[in-house]
N, C-alpha and C positions, 0 to 999 in steps of 0.2 A: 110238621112245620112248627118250628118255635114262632112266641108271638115278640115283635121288636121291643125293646126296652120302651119304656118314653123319654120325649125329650127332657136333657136335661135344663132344670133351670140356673139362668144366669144368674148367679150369687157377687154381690161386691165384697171381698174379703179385705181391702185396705185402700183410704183414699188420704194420701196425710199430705198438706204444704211442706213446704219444705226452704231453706234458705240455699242449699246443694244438693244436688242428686246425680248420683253417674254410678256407671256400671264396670267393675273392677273386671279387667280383660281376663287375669288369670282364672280368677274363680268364677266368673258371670254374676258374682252377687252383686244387688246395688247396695251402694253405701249415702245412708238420706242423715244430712250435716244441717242440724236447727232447725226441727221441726216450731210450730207453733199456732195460733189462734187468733191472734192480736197482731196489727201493723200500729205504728206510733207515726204520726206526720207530725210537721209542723206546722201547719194551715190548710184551709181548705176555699176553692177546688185546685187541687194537684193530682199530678201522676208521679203516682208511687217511682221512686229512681232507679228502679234494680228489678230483673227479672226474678220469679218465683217458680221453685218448680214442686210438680203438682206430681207423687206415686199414685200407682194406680194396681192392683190387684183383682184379678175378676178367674173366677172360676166357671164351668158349665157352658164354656164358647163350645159349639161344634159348626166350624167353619168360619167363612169369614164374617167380620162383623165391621159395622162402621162405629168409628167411637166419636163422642164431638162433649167439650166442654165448653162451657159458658160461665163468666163472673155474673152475676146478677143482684143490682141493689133491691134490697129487699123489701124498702119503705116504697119504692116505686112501681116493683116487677121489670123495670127496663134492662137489656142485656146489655152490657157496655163493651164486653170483649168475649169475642167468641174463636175458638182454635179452627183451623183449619181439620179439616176429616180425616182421622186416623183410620186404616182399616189393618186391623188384627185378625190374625186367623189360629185355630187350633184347631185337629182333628180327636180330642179327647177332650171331653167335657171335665174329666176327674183332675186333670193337670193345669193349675195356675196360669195364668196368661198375665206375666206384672210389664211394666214402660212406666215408662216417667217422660211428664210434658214438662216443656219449659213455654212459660206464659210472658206475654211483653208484658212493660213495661203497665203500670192497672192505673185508668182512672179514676179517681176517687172524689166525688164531687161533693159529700158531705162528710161526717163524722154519721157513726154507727153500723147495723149489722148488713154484708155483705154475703153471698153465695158463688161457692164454685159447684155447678150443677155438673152432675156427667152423663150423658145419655149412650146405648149402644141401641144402633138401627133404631133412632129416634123418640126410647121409650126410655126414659130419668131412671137411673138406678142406684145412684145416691147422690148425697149431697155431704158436705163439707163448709163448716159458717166460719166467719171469719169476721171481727171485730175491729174496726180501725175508729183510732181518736185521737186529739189531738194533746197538747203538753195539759196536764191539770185538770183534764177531763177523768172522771170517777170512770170505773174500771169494771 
């Protein structure tokens, strides 16, 4: 009797924002149009005008999993927007598991450093920071 492999671990291999993200029918590949780090507003507090979407790459799933993202102001810890519960599923740890979220519309109640947290079945397995400020503000 062979002894079982171990489980494999959940690896985050890509979490990028993005300004477009969609998934080309012919080839299945997604195509991510402006990625970036930085939002520019004009005043604060607003919500950002435009959805943002969020790639996601995870390797080492075996089975299914729940996925859940959160923005989070970093100077506070407060979550401000949180997705609804993705559950992704794979039967091979070795084989990429990639989607892409689209997130509403983001509050943004100051100028400075912001987080898109990603958790799968509850446990953070990256983050992605993200700088927003307003005209004339140093960079």
């Amino acid at each position: 009797m062979t002894n079982p492999s171990p489980p494999a671990e959940l690896r985050l291999q890509g979490l990028l924002l993005a300004d477009h993200i969609y998934r080309d029918q012919g080839s299945s590949k997604y195509v991510i149009a402006g990625t970036f780090h930085q939002l520019n507003v004009a005043t604060f507090p607003i919500t950002f005008a435009r959805t943002i979407g969020v790639f996601v790459s995870l390797s080492g799933l075996n089975g299914k999993t729940s996925i859940d993202l959160e923005f989070v102001d970093t100077s506070s810890g407060e979550v401000l927007m949180r997705t609804q519960s993705l559950e992704v599923s794979c039967d091979d740890p070795d084989f990429p598991v990639e989607f892409a979220i689209e997130v509403p519309p983001l509050p943004l109640p100051h100028a400075g450093r912001y987080l898109f947290r990603l958790a799968a079945d509850g446990t953070v397995v990256g983050t992605v920071a993200v700088s927003v400020r307003a005209p004339g503000e140093e960079g």
